[in-house]
N, C-alpha and C positions, 0 to 999 in steps of 0.2 A: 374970776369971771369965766363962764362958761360960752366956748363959741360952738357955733350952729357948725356941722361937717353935713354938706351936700351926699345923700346917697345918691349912688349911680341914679339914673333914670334906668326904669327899666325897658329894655328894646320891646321897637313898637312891631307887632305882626305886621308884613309886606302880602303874607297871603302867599308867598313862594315855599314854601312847608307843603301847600298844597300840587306843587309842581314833582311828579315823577320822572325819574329816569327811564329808559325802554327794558329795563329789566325788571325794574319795580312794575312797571304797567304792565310787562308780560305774566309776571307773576300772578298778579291778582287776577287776569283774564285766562290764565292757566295757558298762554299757548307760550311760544318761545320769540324771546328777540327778534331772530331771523323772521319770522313770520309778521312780527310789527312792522318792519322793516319793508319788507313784500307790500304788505297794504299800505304804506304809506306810498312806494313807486311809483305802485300800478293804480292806485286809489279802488283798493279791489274793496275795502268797508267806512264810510259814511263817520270815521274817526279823528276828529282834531285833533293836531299836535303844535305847540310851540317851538319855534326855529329861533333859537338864540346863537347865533353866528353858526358855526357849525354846529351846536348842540341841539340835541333833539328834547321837549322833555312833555307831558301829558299832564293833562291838570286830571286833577282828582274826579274834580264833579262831570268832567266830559266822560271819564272810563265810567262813572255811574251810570249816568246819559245810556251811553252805548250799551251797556247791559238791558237797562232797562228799556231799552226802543227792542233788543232783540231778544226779551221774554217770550216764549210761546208759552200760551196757555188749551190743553185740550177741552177746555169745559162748553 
């Protein structure tokens, strides 16, 4: 007799994959940590970030947001 073996469940996305660290979001916006950092103090640019206890961390679709609200275009 053959018995049934449960495969794992496979883990469900939380959507925190989409959560960067201040290096990873400095990287992609080309400037540096310290400078994330700066704008987050002084609230010197219009940039969401998530505060989990002491952690800082940026979702994905906000740094897109932020790009694309500060496209100039000459045309």
């Amino acid at each position: 007799m053959k018995t049934k073996t449960n495969a794992p469940a496979a883990p469900q996305s939380t959507g925190l994959s989409a959560n960067l660290t201040p290096e990873q979001a400095a990287e992609i916006l080309g400037v540096s940590p310290y400078t994330l950092s700066n704008w987050r103090v002084g609230k010197r640019q219009p940039l969401p970030y998530v505060k989990l206890g002491r952690l800082v961390r940026y979702r994905r679709a906000d740094i897109e947001a932020f790009l694309s609200s500060n496209l100039v275009s000459d045309l």
